[in-house]
ChimeraX commands (.cxc) that place a marker at each C-alpha (Angstrom):
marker #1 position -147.10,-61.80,35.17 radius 0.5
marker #1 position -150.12,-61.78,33.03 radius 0.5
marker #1 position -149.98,-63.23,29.66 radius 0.5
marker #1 position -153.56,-63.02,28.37 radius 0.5
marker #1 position -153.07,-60.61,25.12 radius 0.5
marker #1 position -149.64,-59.84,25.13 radius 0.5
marker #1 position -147.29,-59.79,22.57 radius 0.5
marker #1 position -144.43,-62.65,22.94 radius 0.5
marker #1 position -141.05,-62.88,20.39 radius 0.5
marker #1 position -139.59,-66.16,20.37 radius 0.5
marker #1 position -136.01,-65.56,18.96 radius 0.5
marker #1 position -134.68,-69.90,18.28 radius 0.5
marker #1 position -133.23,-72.24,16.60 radius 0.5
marker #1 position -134.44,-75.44,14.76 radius 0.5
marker #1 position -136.29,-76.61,17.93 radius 0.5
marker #1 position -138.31,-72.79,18.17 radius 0.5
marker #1 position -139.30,-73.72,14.44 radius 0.5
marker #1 position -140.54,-76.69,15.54 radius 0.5
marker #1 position -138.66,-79.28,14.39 radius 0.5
marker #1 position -139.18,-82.45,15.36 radius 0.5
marker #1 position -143.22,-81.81,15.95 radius 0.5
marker #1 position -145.64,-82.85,13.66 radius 0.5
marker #1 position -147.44,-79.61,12.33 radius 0.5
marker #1 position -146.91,-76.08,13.06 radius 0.5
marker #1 position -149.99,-76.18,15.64 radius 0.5
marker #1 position -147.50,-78.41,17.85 radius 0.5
marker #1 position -144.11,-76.84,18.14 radius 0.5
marker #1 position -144.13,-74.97,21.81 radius 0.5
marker #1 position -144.66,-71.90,20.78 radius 0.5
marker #1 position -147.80,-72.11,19.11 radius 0.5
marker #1 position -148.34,-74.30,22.06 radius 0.5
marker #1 position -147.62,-71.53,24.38 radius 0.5
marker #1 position -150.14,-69.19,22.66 radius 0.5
marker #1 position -152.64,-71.64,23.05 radius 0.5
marker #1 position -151.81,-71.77,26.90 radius 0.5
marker #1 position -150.78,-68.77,27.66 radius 0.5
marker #1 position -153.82,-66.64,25.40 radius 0.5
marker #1 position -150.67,-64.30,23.92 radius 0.5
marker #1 position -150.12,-63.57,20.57 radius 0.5
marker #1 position -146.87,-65.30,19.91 radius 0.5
marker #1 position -144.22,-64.35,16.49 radius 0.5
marker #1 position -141.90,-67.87,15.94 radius 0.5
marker #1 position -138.81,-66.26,15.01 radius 0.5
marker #1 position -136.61,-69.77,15.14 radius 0.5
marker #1 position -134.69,-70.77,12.56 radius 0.5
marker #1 position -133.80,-73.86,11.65 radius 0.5
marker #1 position -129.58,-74.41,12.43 radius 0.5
marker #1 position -128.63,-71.58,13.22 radius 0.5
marker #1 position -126.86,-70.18,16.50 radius 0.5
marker #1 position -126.18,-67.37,18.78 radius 0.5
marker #1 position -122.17,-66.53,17.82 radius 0.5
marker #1 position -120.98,-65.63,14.54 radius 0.5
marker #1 position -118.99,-67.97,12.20 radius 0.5
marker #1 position -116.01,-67.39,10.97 radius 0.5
marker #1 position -116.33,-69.52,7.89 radius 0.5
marker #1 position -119.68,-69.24,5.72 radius 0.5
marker #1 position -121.94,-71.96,6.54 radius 0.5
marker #1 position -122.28,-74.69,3.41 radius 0.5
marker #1 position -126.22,-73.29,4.07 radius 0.5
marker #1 position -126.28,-69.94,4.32 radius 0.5
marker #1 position -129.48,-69.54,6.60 radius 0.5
marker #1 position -127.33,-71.18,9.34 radius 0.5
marker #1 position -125.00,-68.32,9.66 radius 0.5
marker #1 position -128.12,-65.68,10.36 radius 0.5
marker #1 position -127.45,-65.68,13.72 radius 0.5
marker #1 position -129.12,-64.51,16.67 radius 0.5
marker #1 position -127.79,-61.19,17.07 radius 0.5
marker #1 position -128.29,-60.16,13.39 radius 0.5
marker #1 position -131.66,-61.18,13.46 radius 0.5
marker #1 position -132.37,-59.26,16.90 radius 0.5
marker #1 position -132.42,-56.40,14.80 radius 0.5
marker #1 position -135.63,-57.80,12.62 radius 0.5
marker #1 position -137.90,-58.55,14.94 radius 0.5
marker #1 position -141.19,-56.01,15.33 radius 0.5
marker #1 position -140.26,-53.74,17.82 radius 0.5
marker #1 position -143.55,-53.86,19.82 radius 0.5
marker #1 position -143.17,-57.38,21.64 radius 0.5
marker #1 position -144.16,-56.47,25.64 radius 0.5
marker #1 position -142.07,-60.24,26.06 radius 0.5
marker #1 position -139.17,-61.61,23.95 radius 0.5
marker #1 position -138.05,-65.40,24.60 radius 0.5
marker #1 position -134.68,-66.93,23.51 radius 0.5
marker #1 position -134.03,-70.18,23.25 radius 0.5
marker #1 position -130.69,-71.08,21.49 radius 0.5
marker #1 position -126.78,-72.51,22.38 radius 0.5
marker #1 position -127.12,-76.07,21.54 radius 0.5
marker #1 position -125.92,-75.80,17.50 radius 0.5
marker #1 position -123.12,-72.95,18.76 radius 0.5
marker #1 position -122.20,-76.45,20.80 radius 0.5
marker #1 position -122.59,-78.62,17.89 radius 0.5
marker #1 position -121.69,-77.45,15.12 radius 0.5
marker #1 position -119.60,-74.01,13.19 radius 0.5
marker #1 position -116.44,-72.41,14.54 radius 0.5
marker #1 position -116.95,-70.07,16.97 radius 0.5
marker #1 position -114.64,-69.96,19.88 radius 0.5
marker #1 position -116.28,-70.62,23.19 radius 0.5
marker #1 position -114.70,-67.13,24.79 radius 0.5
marker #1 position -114.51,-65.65,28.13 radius 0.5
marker #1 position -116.93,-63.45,30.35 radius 0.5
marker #1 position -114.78,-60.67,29.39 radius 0.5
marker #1 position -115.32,-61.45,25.79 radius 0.5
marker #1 position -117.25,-58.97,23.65 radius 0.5
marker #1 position -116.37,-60.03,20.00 radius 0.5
marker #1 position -119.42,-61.76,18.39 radius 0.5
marker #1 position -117.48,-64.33,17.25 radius 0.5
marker #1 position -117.28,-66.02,20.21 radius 0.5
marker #1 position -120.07,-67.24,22.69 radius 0.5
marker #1 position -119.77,-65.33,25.39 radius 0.5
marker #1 position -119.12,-62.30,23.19 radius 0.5
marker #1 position -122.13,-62.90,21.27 radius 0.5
marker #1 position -124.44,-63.29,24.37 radius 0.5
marker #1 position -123.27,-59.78,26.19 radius 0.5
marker #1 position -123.91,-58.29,22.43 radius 0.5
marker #1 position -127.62,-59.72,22.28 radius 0.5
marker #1 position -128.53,-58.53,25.60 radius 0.5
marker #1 position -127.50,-55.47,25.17 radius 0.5
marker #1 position -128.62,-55.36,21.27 radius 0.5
marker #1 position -132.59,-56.61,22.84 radius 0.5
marker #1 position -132.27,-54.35,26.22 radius 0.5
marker #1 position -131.93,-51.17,23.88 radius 0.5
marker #1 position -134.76,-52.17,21.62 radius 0.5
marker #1 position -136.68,-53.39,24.49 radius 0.5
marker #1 position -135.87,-51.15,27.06 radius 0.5
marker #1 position -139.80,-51.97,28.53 radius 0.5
marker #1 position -140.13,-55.34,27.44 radius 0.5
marker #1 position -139.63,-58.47,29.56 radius 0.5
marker #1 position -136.53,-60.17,28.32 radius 0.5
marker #1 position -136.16,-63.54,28.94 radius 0.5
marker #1 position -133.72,-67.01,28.02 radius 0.5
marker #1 position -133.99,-70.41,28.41 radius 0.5
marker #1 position -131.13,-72.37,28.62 radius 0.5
marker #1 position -130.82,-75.51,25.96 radius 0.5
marker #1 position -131.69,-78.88,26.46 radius 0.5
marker #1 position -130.02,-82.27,27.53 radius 0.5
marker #1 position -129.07,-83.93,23.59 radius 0.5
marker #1 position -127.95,-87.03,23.20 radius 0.5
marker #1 position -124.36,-87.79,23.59 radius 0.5
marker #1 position -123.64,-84.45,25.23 radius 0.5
marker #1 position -120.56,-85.31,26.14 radius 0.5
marker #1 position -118.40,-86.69,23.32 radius 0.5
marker #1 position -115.55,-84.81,22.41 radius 0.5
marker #1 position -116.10,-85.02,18.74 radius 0.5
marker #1 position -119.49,-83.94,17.68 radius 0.5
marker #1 position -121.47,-85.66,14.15 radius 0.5
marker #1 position -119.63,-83.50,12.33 radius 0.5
marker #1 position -116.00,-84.46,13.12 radius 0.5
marker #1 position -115.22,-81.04,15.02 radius 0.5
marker #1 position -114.01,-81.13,18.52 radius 0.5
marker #1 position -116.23,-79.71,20.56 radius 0.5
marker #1 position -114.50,-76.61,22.46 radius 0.5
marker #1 position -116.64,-76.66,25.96 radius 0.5
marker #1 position -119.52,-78.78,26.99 radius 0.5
marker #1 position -122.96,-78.36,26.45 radius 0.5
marker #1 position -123.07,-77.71,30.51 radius 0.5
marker #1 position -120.51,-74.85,30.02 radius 0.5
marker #1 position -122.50,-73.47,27.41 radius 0.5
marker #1 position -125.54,-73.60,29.84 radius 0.5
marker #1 position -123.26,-71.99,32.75 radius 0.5
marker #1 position -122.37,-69.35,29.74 radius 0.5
marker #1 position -125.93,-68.60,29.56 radius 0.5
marker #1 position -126.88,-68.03,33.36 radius 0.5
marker #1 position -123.53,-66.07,34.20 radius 0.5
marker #1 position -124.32,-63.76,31.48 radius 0.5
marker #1 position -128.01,-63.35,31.41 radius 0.5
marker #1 position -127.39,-63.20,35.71 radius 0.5
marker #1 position -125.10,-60.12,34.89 radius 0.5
marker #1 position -127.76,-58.29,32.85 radius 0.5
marker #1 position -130.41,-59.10,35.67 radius 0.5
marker #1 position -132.42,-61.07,32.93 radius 0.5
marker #1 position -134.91,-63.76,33.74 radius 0.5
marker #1 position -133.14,-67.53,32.72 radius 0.5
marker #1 position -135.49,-70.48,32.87 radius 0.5
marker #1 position -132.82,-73.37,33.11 radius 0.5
marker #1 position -134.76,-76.22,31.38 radius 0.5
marker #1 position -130.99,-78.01,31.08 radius 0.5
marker #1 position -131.71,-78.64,35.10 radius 0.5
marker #1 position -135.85,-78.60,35.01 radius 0.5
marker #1 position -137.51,-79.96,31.17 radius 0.5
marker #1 position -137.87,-83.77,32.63 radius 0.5
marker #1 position -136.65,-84.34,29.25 radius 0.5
marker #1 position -133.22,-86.58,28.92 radius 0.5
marker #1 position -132.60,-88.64,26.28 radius 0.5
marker #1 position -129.75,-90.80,27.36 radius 0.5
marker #1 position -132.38,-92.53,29.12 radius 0.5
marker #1 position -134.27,-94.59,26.45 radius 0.5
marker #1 position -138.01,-94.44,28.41 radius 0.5
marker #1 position -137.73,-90.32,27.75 radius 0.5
marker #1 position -136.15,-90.57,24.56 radius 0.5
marker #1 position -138.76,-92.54,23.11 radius 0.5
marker #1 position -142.19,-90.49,24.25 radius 0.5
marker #1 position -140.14,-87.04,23.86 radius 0.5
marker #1 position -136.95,-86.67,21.92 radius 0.5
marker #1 position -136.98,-89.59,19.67 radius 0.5
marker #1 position -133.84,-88.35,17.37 radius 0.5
marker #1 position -131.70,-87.18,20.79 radius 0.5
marker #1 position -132.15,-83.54,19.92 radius 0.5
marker #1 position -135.31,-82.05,18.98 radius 0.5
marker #1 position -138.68,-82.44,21.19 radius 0.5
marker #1 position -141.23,-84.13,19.48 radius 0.5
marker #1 position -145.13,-82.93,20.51 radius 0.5
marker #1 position -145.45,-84.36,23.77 radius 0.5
marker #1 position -141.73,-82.76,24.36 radius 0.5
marker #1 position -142.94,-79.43,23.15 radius 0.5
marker #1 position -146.02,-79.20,25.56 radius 0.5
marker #1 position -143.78,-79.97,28.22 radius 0.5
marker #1 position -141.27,-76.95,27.05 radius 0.5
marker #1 position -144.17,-74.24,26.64 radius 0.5
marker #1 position -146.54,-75.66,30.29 radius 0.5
marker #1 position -142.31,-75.32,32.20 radius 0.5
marker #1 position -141.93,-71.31,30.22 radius 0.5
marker #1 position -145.86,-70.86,31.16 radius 0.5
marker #1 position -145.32,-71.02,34.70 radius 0.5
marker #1 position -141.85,-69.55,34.55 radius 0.5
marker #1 position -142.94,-66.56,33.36 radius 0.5
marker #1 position -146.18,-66.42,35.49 radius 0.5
marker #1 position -143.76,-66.52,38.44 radius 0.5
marker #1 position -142.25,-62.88,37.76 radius 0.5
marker link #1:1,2 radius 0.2
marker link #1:2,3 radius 0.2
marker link #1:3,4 radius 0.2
marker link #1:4,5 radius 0.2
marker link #1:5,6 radius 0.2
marker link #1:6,7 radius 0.2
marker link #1:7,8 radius 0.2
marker link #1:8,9 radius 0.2
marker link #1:9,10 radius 0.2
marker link #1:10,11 radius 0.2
marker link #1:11,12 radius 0.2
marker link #1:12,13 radius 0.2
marker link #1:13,14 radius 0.2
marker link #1:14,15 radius 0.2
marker link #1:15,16 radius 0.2
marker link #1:16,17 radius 0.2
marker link #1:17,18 radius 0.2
marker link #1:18,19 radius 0.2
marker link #1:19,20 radius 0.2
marker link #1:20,21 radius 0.2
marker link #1:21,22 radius 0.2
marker link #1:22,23 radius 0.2
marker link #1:23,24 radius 0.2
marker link #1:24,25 radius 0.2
marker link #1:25,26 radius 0.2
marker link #1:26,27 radius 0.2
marker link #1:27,28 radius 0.2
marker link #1:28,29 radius 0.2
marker link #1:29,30 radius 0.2
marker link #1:30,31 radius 0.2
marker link #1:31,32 radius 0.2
marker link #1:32,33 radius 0.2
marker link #1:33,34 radius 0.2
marker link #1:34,35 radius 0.2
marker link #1:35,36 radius 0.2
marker link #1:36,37 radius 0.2
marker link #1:37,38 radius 0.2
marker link #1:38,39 radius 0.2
marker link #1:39,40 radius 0.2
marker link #1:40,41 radius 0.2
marker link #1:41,42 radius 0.2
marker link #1:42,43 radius 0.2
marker link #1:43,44 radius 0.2
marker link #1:44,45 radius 0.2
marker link #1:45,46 radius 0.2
marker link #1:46,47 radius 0.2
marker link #1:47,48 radius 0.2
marker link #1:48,49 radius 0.2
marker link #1:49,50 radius 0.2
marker link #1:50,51 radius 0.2
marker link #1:51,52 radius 0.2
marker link #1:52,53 radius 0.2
marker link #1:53,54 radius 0.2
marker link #1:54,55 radius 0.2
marker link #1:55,56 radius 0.2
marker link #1:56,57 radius 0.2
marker link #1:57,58 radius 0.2
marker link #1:58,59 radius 0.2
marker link #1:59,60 radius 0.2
marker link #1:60,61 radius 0.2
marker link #1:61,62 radius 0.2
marker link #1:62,63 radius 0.2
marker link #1:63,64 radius 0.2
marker link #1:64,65 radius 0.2
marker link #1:65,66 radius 0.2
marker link #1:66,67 radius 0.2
marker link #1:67,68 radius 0.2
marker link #1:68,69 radius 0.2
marker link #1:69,70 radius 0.2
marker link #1:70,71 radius 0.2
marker link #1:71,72 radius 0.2
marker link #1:72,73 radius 0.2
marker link #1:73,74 radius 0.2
marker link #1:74,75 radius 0.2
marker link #1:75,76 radius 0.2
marker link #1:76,77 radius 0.2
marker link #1:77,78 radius 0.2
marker link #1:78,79 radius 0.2
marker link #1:79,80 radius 0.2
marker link #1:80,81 radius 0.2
marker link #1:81,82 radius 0.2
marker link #1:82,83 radius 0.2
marker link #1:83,84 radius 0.2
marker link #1:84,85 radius 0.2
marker link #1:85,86 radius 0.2
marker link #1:86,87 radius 0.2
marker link #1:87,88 radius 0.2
marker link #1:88,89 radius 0.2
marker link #1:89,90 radius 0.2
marker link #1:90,91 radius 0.2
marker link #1:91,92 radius 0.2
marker link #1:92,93 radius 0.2
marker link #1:93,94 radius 0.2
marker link #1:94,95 radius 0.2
marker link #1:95,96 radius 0.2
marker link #1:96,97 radius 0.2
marker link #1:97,98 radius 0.2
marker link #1:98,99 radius 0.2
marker link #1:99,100 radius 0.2
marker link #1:100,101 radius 0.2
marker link #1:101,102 radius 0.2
marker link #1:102,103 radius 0.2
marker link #1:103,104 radius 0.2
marker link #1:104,105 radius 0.2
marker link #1:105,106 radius 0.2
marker link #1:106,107 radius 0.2
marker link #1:107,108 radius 0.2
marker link #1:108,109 radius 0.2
marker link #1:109,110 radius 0.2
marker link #1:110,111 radius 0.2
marker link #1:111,112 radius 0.2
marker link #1:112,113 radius 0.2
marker link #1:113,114 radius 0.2
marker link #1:114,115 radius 0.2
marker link #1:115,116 radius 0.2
marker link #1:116,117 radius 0.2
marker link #1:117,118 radius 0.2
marker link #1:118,119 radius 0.2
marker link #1:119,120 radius 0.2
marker link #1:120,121 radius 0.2
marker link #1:121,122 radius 0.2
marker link #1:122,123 radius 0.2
marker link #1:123,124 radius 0.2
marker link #1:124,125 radius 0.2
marker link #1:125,126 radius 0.2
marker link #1:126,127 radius 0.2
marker link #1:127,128 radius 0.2
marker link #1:128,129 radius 0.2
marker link #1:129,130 radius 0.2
marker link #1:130,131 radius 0.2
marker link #1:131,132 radius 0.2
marker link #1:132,133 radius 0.2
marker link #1:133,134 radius 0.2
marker link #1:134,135 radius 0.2
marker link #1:135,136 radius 0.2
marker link #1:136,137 radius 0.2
marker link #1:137,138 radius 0.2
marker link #1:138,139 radius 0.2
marker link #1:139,140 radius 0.2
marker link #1:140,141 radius 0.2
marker link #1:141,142 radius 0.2
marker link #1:142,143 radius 0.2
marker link #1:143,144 radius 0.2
marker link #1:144,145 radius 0.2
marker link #1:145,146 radius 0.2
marker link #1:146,147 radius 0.2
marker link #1:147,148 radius 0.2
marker link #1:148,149 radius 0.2
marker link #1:149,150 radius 0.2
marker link #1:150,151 radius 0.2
marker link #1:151,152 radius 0.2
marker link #1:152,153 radius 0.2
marker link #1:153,154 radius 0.2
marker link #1:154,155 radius 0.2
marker link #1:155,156 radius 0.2
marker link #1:156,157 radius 0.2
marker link #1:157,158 radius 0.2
marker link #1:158,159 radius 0.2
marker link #1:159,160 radius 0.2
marker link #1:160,161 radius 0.2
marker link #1:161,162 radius 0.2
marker link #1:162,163 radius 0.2
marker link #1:163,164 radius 0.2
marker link #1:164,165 radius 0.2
marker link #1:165,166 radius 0.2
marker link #1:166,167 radius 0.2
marker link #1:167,168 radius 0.2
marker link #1:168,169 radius 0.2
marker link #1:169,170 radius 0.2
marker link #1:170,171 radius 0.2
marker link #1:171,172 radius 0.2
marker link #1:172,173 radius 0.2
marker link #1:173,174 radius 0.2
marker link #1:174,175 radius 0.2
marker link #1:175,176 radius 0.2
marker link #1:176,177 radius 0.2
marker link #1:177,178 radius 0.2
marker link #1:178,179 radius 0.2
marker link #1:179,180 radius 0.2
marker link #1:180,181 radius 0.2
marker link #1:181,182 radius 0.2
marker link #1:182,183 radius 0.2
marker link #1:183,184 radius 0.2
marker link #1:184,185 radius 0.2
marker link #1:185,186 radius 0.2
marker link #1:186,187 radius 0.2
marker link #1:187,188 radius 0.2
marker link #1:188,189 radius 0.2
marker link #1:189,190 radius 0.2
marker link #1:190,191 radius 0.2
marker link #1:191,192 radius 0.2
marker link #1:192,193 radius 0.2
marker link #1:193,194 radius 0.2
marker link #1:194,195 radius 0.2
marker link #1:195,196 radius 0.2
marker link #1:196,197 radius 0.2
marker link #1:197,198 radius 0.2
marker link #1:198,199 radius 0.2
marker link #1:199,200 radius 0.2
marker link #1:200,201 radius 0.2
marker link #1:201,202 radius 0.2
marker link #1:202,203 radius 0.2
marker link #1:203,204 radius 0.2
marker link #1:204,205 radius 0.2
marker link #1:205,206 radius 0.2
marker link #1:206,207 radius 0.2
marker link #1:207,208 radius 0.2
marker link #1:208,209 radius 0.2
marker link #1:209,210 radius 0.2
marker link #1:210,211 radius 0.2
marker link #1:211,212 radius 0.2
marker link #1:212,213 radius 0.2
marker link #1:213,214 radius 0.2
marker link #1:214,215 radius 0.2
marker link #1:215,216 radius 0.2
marker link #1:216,217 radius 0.2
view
């Protein structure tokens, strides 16, 4: 696909605001315009996830979730990128769901209502996901906030790819393909230093893996 001019959404979380980077001119998407020669929109937001919560948020920007801000974006974009599912794993009370599910509330409900919710609006466009990333101590049972996680991050992944697969939309699985791990110390140091978000080198390495991705279809 060429990139060179068009218009790219980037519907995220904290780590599509760029958290973690050190200026604005760093977080992967700006990175990825820089690459790529598009004309990127950052649409992340900082905490906030795919499902809706049941219970307000103690910060309300964290419940603005995914599918209500589909609706917000320009309606132009000839590419829109999503990048989210680690906080509906960390954090908030949304129940994890079935395939079958279709009640935003829950993961897999909210996932078949945002593809459907961006394929209407973009019935031209290039949709595309990426799945989240490896975060440190993935696997616990009780997250940092003292909730019991209700599926693991790698389920949440598999959520991603069995719906998105369904819809016939591009996934780029950087849970299997970013390099970046930080359980092992060497990565976590020179890309994730906090276990979560990327830091600059960590954000190059996000936007050069969705560059080629999406010079591939």
């Amino acid at each position: 696909m060429e990139l060179q001019g068009k218009k790219i959404s980037f519907l995220g979380d904290s780590i599509t605001e760029g958290c973690g980077t050190s200026c604005e001119e760093k977080n992967y998407v700006s990175v990825f315009g820089r690459l790529s020669g598009a004309e990127v929109r950052n649409y992340g937001i900082s905490g906030t996830r795919i499902a809706r919560q049941t219970v307000p948020s103690e910060e309300p920007k964290f419940d603005n979730d995914f599918v209500k801000r589909a609706d917000e974006m320009d309606a132009d974009a000839d590419i829109i990128v999503v990048f989210g599912g680690t906080n509906d794993y960390g954090h908030g009370d949304a129940a994890f769901g079935t395939f079958d599910s279709h009640d935003v509330h829950t993961f897999y409900g909210a996932l078949h209502t945002l593809c459907q919710k961006l394929i209407n609006k973009y019935p031209d466009a290039e949709i595309v996901f990426m799945t989240p990333l490896h975060r440190l101590e993935e696997n616990k049972q009780i997250n940092e906030f003292g909730i019991r996680n209700v599926a693991t991050l790698s389920e949440y992944v598999d959520a991603i790819k069995e719906v998105t697969k369904y819809y016939a939309i591009p996934t780029l699985d950087l849970y299997s393909v970013s390099r970046l791990q930080p359980e092992v110390e060497v990565l976590k140091e020179r890309y994730m230093p906090d276990g979560l978000h990327p830091n600059d080198a960590g954000a190059e390495i996000i936007a050069r893996r969705l560059l080629g991705f999406l010079k591939s279809l």
